[in-house]
VOGUVEX-753109 format. One record per residue: x, y, z of N, C-alpha, C, O, CB in turn; residue in three letters; residue number from 1. Coordinates in steps of 0.2 Angstrom, whole numbers, plus 5000, padded with zeros to 4 digits. Glycine has a CB too. Example, Ala and Ser with C-alpha at 12.3 -4.5 7.8 and 13.67 -1.06 7.14 Angstrom:
neast->5066, nnorth->4972, nup->5039, caeast->5062, canorth->4978, caup->5039, ceast->5066, cnorth->4984, cup->5039, oeast->5071, onorth->4983, oup->5042, cbeast->5057, cbnorth->4978, cbup->5045, rest->ALA, nr->1
neast->5064, nnorth->4989, nup->5035, caeast->5068, canorth->4995, caup->5036, ceast->5064, cnorth->5000, cup->5039, oeast->5067, onorth->5006, oup->5040, cbeast->5070, cbnorth->4997, cbup->5029, rest->SER, nr->2
This chain:
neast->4672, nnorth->4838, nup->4851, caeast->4670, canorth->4831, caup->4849, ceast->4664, cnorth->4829, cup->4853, oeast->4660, onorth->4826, oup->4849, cbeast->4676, cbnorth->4827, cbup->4851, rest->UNK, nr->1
neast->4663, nnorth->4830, nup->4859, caeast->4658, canorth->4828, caup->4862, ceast->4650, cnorth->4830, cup->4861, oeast->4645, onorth->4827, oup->4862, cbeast->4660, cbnorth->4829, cbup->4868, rest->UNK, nr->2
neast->4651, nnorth->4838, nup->4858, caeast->4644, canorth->4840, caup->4853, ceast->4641, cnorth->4836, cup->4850, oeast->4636, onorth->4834, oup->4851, cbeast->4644, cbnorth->4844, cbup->4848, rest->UNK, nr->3
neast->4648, nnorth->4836, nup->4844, caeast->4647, canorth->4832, caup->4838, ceast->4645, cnorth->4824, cup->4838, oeast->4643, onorth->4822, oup->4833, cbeast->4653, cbnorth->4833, cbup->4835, rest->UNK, nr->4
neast->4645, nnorth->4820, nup->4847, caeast->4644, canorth->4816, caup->4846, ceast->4638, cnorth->4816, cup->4849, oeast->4634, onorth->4812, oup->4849, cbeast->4650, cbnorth->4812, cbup->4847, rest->UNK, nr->5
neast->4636, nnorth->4822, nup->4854, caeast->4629, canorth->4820, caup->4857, ceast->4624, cnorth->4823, cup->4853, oeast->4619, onorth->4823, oup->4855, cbeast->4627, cbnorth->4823, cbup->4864, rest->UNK, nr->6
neast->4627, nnorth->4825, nup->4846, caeast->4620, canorth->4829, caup->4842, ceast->4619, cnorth->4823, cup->4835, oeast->4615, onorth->4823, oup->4831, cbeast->4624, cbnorth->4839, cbup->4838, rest->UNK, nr->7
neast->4623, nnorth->4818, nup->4837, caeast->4621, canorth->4811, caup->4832, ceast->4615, cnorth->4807, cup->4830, oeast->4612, onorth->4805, oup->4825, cbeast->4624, cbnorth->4806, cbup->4835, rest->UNK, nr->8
neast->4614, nnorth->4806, nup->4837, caeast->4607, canorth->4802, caup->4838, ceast->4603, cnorth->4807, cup->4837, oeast->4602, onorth->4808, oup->4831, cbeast->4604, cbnorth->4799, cbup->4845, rest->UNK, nr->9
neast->4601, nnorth->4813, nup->4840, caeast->4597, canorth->4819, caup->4837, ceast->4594, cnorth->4820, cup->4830, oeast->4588, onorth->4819, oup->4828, cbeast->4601, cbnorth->4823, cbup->4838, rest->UNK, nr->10
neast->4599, nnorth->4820, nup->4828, caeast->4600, canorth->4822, caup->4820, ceast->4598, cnorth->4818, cup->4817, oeast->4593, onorth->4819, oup->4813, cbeast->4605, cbnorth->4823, cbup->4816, rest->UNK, nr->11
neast->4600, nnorth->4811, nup->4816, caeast->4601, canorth->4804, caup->4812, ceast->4591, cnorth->4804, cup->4814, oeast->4588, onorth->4804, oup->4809, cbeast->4607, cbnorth->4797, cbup->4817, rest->UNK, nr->12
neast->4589, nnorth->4805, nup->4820, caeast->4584, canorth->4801, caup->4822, ceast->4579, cnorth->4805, cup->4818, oeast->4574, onorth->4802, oup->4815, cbeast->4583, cbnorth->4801, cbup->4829, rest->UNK, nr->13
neast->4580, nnorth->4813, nup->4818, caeast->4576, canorth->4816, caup->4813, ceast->4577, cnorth->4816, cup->4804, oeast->4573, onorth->4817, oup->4800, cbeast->4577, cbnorth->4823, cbup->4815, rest->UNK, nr->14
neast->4582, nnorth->4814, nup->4803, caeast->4582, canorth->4812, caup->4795, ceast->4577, cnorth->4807, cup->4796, oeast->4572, onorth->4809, oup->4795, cbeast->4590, cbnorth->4810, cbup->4792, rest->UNK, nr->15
neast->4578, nnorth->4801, nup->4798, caeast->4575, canorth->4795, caup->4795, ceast->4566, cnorth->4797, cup->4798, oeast->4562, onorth->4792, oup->4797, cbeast->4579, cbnorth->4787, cbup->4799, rest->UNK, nr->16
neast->4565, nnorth->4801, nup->4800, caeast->4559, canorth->4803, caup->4803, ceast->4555, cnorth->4798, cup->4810, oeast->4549, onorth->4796, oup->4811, cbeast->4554, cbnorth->4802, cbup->4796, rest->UNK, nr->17
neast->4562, nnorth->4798, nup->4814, caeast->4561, canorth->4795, caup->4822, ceast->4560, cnorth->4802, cup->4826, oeast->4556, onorth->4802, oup->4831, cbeast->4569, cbnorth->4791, cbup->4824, rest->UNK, nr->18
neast->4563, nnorth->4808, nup->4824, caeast->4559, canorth->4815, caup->4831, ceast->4555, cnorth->4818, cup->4824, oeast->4556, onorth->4816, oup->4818, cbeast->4567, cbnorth->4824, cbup->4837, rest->UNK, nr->19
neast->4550, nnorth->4823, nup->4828, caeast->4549, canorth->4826, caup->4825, ceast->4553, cnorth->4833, cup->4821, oeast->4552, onorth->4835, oup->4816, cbeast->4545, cbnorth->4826, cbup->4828, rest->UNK, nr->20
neast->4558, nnorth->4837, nup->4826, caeast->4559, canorth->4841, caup->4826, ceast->4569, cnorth->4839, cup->4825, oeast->4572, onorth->4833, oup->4827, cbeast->4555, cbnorth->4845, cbup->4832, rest->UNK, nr->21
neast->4573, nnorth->4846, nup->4821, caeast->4580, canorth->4846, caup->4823, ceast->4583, cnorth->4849, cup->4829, oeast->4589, onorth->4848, oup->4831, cbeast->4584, cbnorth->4848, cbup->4818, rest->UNK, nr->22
neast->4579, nnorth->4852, nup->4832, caeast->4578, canorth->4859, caup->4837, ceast->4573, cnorth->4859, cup->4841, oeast->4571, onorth->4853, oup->4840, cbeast->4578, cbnorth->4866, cbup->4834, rest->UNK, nr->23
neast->4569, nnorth->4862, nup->4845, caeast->4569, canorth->4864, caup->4849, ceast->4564, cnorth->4857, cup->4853, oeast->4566, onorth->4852, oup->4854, cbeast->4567, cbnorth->4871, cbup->4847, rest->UNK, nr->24
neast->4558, nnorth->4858, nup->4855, caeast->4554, canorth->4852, caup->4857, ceast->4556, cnorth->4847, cup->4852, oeast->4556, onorth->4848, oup->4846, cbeast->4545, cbnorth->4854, cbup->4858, rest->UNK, nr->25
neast->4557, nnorth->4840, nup->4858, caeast->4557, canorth->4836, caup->4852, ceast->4552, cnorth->4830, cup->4857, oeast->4552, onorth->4831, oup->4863, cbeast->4566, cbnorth->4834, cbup->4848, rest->UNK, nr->26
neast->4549, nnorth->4825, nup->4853, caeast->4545, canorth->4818, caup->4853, ceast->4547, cnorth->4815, cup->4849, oeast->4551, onorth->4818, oup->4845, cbeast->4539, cbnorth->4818, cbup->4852, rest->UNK, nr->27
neast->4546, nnorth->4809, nup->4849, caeast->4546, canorth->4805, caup->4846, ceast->4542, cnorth->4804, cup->4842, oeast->4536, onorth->4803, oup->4844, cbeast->4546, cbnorth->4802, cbup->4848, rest->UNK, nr->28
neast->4542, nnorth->4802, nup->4835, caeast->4536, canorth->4800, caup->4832, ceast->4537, cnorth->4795, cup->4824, oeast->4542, onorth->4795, oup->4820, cbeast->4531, cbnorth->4807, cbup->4830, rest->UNK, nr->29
neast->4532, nnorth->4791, nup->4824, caeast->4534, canorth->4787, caup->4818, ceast->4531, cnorth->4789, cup->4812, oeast->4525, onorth->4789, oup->4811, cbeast->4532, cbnorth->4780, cbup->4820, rest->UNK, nr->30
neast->4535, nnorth->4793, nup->4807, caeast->4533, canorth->4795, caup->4800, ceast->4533, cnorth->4789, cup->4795, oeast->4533, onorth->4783, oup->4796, cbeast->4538, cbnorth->4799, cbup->4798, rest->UNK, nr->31
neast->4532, nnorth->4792, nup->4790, caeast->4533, canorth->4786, caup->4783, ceast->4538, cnorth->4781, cup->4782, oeast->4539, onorth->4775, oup->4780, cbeast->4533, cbnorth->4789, cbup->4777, rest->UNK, nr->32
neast->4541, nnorth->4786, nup->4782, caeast->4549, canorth->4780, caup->4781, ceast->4550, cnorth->4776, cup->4787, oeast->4551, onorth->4770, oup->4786, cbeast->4558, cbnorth->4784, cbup->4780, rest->UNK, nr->33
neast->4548, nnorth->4779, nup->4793, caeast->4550, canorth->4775, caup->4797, ceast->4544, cnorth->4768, cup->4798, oeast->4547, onorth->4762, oup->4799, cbeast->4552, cbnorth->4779, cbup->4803, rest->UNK, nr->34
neast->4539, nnorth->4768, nup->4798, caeast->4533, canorth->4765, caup->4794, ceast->4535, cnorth->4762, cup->4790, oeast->4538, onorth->4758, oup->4794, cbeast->4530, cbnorth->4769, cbup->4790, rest->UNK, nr->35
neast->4536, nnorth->4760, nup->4786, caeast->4538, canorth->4758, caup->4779, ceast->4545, cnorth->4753, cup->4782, oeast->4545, onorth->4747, oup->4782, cbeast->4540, cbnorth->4766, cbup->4772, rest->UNK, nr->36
neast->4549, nnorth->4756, nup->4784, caeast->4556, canorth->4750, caup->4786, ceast->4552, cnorth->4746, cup->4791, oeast->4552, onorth->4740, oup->4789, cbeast->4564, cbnorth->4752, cbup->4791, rest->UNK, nr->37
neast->4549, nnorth->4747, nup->4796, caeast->4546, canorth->4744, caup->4801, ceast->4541, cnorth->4736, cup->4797, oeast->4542, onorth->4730, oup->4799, cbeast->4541, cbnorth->4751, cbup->4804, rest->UNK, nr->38
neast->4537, nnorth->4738, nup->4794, caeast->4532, canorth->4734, caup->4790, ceast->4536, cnorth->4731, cup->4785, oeast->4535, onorth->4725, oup->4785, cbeast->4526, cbnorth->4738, cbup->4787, rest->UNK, nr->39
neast->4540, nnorth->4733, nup->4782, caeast->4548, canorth->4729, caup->4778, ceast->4551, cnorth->4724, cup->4782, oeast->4552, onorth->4719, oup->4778, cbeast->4554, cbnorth->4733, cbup->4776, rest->UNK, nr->40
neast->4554, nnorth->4724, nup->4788, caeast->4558, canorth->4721, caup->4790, ceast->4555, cnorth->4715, cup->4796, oeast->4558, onorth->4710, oup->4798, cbeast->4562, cbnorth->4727, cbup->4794, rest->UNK, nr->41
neast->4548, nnorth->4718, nup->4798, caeast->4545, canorth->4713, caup->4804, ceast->4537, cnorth->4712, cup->4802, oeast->4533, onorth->4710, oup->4806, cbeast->4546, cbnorth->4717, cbup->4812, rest->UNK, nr->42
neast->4535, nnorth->4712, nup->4795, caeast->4531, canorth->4709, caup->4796, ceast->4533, cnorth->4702, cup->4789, oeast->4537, onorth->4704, oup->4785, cbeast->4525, cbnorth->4715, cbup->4794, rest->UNK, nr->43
neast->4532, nnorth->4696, nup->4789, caeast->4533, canorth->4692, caup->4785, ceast->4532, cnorth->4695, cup->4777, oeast->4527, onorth->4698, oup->4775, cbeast->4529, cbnorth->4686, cbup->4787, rest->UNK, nr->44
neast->4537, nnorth->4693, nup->4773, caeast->4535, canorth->4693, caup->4766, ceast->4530, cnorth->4692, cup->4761, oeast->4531, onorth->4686, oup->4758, cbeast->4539, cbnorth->4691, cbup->4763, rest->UNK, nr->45
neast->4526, nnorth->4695, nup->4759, caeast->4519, canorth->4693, caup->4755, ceast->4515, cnorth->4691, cup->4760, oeast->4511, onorth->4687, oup->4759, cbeast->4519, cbnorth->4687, cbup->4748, rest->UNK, nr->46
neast->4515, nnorth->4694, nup->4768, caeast->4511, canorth->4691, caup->4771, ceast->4506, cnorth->4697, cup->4774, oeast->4505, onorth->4702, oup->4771, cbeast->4515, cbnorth->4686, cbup->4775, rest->UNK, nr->47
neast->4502, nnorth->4695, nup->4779, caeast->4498, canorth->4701, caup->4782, ceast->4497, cnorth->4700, cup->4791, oeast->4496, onorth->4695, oup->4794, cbeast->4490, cbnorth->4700, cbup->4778, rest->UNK, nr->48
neast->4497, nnorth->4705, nup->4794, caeast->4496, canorth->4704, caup->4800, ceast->4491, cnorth->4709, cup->4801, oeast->4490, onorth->4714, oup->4799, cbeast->4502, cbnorth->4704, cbup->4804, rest->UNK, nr->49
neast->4487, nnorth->4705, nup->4807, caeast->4482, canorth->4711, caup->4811, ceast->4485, cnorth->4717, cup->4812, oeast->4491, onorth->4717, oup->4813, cbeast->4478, cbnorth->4708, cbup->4818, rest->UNK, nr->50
neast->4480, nnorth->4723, nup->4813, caeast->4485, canorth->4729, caup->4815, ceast->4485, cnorth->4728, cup->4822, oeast->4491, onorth->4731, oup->4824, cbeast->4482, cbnorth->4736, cbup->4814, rest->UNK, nr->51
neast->4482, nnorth->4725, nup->4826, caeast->4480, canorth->4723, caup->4832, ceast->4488, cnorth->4720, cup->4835, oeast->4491, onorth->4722, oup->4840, cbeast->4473, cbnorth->4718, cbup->4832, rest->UNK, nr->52
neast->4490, nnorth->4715, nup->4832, caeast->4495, canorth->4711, caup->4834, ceast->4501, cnorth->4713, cup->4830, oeast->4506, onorth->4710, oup->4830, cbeast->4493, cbnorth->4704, cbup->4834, rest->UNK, nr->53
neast->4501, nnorth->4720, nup->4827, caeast->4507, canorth->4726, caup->4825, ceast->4506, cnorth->4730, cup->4829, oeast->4511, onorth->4734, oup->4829, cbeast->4507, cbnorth->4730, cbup->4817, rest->UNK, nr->54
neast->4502, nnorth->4734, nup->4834, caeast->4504, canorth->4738, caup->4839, ceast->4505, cnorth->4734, cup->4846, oeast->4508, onorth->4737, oup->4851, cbeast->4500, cbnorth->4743, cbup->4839, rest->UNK, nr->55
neast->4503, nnorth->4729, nup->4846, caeast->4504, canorth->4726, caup->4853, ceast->4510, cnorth->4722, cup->4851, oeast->4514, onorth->4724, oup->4856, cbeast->4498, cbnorth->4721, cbup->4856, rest->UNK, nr->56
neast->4513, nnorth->4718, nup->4847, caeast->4517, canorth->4714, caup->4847, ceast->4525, cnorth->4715, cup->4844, oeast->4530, onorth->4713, oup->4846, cbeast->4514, cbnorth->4710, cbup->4844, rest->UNK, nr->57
neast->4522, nnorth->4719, nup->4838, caeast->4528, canorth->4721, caup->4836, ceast->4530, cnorth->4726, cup->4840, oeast->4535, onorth->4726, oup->4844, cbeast->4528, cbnorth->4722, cbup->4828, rest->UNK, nr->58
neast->4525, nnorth->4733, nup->4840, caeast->4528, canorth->4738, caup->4840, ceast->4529, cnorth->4738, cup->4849, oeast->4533, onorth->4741, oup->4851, cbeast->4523, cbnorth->4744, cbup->4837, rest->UNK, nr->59
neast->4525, nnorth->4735, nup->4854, caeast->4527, canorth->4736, caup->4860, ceast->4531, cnorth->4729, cup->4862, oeast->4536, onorth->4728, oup->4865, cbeast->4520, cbnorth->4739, cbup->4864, rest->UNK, nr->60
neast->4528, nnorth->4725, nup->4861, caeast->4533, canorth->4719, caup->4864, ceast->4540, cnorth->4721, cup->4860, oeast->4545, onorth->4722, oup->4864, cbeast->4530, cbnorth->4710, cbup->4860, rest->UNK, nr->61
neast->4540, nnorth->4721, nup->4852, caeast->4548, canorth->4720, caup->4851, ceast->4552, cnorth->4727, cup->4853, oeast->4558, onorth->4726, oup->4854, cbeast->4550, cbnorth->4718, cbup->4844, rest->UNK, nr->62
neast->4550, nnorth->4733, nup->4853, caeast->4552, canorth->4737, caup->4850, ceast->4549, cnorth->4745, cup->4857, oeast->4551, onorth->4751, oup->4857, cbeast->4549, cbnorth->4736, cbup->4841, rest->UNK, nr->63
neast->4545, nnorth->4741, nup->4861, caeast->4545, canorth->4745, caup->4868, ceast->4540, cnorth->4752, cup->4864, oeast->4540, onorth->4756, oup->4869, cbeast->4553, cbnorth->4747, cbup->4871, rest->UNK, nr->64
neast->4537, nnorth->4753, nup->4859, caeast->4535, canorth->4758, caup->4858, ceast->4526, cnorth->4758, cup->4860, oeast->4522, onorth->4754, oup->4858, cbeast->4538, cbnorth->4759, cbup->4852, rest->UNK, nr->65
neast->4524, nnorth->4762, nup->4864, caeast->4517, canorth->4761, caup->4867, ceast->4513, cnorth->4765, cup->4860, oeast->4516, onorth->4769, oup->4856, cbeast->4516, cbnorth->4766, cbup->4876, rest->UNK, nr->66
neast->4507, nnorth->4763, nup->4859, caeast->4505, canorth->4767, caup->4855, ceast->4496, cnorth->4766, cup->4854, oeast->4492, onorth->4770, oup->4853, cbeast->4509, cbnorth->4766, cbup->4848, rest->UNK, nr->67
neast->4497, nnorth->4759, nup->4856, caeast->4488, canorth->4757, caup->4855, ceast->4485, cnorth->4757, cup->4862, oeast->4489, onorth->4759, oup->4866, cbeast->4486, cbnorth->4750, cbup->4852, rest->UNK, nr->68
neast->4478, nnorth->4756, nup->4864, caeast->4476, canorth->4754, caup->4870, ceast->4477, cnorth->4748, cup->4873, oeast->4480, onorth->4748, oup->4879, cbeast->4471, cbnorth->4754, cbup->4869, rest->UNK, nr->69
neast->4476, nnorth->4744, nup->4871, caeast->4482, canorth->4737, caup->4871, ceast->4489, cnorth->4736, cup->4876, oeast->4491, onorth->4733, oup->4882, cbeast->4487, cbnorth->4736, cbup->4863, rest->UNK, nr->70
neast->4493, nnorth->4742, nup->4869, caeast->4499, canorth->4742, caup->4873, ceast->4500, cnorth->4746, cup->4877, oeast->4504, onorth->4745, oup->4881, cbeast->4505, cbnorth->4742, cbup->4870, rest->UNK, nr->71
neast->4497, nnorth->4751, nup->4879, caeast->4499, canorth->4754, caup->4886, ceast->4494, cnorth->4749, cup->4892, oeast->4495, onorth->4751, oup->4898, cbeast->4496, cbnorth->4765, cbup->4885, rest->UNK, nr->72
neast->4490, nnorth->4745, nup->4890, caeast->4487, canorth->4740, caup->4897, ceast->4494, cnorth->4736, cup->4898, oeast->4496, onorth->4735, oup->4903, cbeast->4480, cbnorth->4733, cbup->4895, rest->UNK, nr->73
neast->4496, nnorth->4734, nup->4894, caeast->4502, canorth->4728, caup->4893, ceast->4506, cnorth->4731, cup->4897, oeast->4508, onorth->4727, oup->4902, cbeast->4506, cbnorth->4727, cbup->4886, rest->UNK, nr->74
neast->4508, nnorth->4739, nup->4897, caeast->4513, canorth->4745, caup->4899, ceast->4511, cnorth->4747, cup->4906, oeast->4515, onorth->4751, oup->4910, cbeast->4513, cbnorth->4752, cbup->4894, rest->UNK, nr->75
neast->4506, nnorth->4746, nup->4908, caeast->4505, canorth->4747, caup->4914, ceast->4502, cnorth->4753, cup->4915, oeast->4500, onorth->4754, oup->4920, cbeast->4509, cbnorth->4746, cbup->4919, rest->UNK, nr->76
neast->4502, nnorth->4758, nup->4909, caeast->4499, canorth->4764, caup->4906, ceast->4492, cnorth->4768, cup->4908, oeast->4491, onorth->4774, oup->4910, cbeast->4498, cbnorth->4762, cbup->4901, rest->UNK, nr->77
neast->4489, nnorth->4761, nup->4906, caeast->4482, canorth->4764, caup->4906, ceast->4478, cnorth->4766, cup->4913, oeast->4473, onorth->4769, oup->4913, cbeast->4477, cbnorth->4758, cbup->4903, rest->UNK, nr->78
neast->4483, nnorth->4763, nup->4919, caeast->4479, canorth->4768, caup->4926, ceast->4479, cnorth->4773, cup->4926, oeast->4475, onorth->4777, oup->4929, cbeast->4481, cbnorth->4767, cbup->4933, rest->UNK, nr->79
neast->4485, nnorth->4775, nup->4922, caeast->4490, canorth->4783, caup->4924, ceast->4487, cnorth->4787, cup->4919, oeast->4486, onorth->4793, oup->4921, cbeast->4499, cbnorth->4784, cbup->4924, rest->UNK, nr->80
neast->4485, nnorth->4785, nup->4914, caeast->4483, canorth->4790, caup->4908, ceast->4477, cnorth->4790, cup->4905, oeast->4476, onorth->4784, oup->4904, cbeast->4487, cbnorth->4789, cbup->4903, rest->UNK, nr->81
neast->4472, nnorth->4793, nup->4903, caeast->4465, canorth->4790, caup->4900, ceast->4466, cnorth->4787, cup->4893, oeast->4470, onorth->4788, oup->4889, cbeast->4460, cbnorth->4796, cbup->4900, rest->UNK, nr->82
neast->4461, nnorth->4782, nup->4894, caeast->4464, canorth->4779, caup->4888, ceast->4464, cnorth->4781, cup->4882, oeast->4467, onorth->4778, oup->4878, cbeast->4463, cbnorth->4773, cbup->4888, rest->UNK, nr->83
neast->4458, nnorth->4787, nup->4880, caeast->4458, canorth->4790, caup->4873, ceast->4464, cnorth->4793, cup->4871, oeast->4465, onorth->4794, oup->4865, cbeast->4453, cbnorth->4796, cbup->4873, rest->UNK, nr->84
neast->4468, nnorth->4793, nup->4875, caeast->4473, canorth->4798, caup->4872, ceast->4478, cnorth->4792, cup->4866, oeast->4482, onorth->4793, oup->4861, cbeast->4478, cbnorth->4801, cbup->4881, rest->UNK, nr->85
neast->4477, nnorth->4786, nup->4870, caeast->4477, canorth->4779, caup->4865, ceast->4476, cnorth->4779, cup->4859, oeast->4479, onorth->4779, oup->4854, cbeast->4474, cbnorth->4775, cbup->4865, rest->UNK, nr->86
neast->4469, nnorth->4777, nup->4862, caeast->4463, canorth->4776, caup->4857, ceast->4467, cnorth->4779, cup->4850, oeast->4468, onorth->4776, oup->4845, cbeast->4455, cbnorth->4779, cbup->4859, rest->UNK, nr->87
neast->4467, nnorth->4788, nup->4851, caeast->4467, canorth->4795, caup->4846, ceast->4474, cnorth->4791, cup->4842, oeast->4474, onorth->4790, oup->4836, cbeast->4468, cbnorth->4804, cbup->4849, rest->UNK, nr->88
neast->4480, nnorth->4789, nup->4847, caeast->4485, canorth->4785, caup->4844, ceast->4484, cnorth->4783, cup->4838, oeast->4486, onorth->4785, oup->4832, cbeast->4485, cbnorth->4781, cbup->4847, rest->UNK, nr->89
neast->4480, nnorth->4778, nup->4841, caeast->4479, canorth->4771, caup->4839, ceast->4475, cnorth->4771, cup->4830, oeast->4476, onorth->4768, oup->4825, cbeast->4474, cbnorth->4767, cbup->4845, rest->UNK, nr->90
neast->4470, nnorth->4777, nup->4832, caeast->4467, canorth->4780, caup->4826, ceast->4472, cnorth->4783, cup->4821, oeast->4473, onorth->4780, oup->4815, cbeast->4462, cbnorth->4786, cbup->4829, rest->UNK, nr->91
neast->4477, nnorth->4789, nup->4822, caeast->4479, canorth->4791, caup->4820, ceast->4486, cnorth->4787, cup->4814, oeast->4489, onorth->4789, oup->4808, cbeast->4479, cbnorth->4794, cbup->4826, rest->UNK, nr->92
neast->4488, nnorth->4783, nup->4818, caeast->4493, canorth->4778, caup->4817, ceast->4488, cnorth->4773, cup->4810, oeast->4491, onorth->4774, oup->4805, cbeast->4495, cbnorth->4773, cbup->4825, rest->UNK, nr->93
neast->4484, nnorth->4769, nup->4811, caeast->4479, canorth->4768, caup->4809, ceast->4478, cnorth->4772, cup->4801, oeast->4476, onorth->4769, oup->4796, cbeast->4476, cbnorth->4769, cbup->4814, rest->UNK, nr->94
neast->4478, nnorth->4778, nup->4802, caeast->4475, canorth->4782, caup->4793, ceast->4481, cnorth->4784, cup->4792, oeast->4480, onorth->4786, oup->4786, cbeast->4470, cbnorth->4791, cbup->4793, rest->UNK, nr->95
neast->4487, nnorth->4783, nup->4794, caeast->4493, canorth->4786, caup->4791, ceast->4497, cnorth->4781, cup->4789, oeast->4501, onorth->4782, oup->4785, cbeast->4497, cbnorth->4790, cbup->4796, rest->UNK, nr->96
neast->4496, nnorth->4773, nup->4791, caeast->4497, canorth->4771, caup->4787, ceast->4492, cnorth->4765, cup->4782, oeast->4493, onorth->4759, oup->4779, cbeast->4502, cbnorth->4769, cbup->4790, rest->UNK, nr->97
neast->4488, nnorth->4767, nup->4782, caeast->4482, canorth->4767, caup->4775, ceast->4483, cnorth->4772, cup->4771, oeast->4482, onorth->4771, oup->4765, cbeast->4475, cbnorth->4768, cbup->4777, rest->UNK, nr->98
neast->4486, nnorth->4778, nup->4773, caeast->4488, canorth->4782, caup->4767, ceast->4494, cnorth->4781, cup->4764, oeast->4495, onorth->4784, oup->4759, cbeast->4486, cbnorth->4788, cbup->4767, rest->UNK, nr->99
neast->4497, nnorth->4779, nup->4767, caeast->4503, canorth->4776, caup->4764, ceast->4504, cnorth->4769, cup->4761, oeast->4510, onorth->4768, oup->4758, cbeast->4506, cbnorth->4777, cbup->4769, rest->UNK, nr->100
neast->4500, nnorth->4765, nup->4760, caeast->4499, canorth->4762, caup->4758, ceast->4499, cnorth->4753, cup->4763, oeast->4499, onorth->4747, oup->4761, cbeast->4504, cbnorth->4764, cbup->4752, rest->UNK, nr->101
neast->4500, nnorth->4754, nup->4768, caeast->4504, canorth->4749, caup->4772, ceast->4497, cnorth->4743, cup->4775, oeast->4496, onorth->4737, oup->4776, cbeast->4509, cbnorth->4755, cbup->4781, rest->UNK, nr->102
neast->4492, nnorth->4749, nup->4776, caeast->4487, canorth->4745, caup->4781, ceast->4482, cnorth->4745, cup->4776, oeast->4483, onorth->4749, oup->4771, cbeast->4483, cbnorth->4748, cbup->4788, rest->UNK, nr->103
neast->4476, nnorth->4738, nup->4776, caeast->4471, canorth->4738, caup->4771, ceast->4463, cnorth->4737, cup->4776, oeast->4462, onorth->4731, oup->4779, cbeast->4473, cbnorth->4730, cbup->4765, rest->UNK, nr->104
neast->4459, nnorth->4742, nup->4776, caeast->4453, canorth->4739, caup->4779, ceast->4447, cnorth->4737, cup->4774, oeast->4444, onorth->4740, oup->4770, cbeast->4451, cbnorth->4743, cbup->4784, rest->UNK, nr->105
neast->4448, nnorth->4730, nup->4779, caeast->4440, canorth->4728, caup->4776, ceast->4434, cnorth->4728, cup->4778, oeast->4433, onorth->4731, oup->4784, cbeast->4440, cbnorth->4723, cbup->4775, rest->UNK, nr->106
neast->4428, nnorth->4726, nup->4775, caeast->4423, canorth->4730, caup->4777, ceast->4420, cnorth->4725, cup->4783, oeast->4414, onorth->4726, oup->4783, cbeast->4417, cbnorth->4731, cbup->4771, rest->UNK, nr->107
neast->4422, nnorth->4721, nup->4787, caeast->4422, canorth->4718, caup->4793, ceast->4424, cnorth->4723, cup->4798, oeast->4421, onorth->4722, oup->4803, cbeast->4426, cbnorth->4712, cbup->4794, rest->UNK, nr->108
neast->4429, nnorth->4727, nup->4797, caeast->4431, canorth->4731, caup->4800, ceast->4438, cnorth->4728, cup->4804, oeast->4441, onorth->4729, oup->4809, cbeast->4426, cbnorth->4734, cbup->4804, rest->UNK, nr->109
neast->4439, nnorth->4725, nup->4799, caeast->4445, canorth->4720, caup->4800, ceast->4451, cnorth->4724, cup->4796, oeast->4450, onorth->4725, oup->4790, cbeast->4444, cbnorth->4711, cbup->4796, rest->UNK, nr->110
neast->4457, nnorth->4727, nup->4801, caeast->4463, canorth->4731, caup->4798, ceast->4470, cnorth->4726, cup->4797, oeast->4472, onorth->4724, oup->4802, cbeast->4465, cbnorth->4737, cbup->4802, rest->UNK, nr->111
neast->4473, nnorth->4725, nup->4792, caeast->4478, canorth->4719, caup->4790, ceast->4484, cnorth->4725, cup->4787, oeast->4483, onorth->4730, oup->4783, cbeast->4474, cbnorth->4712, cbup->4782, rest->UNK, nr->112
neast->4489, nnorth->4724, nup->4790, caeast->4496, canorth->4727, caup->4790, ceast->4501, cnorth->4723, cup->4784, oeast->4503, onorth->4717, oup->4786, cbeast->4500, cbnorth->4727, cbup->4796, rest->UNK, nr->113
neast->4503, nnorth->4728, nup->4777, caeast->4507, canorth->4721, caup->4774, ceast->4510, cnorth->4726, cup->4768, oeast->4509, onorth->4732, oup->4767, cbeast->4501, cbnorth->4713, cbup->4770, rest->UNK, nr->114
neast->4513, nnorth->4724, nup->4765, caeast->4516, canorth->4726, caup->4760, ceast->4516, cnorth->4721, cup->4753, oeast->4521, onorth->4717, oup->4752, cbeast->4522, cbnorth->4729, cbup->4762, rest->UNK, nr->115
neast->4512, nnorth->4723, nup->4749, caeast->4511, canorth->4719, caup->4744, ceast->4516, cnorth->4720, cup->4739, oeast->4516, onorth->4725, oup->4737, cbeast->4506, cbnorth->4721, cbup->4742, rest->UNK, nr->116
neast->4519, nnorth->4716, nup->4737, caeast->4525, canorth->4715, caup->4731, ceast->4523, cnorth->4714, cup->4724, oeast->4528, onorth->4714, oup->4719, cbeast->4531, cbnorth->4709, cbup->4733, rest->UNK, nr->117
């Protein structure tokens, strides 16, 4: 019973695409779907938010997850780690959800998080 109950979160977390892996190395990472509930549930309806104040606010204030340069200063981070490793984050997070449909950049170089209905 105890397997079956420490292999819960595991599993679950990889269906919804919260680890990467069902087995062996596992991380954390934020896929599409999980993407997608995220920008559904905490960004306002028909509305838009900087990407800036979705990785510092939503994602590390509410939700403890470090991911931009920002939030790992916020995290006390940035002494202990170089901060590119951020940055690539921050980038990365960034094209995945533009290709997904979530983030819109404009030519100010201004990135707006939203989901259009």
């Amino acid at each position: 019973q105890k397997d079956k109950v420490r292999g819960f979160f595991p599993s679950t977390a990889t269906s919804v695409g919260l680890l990467n892996a069902y087995t062996g190395s596992r991380f954390f990472t934020l896929k599409v779907n999980v993407l997608e509930t995220l920008v559904a549930a905490l960004v306002p309806f028909d509305k838009e938010m900087p990407f800036k104040t979705f990785t510092d606010t939503v994602l590390f204030e509410s939700l403890g997850i470090v991911v931009s340069r920002g939030s790992a200063r916020l995290a006390g981070l940035s002494q202990d780690y170089d901060a590119t490793i951020f940055e690539e984050n921050e980038t990365g997070l960034s094209t995945q959800m533009k290709a997904a449909g979530l983030l819109i950049a404009y030519s100010d170089a201004t990135q707006m998080i939203g989901i259009k209905r």
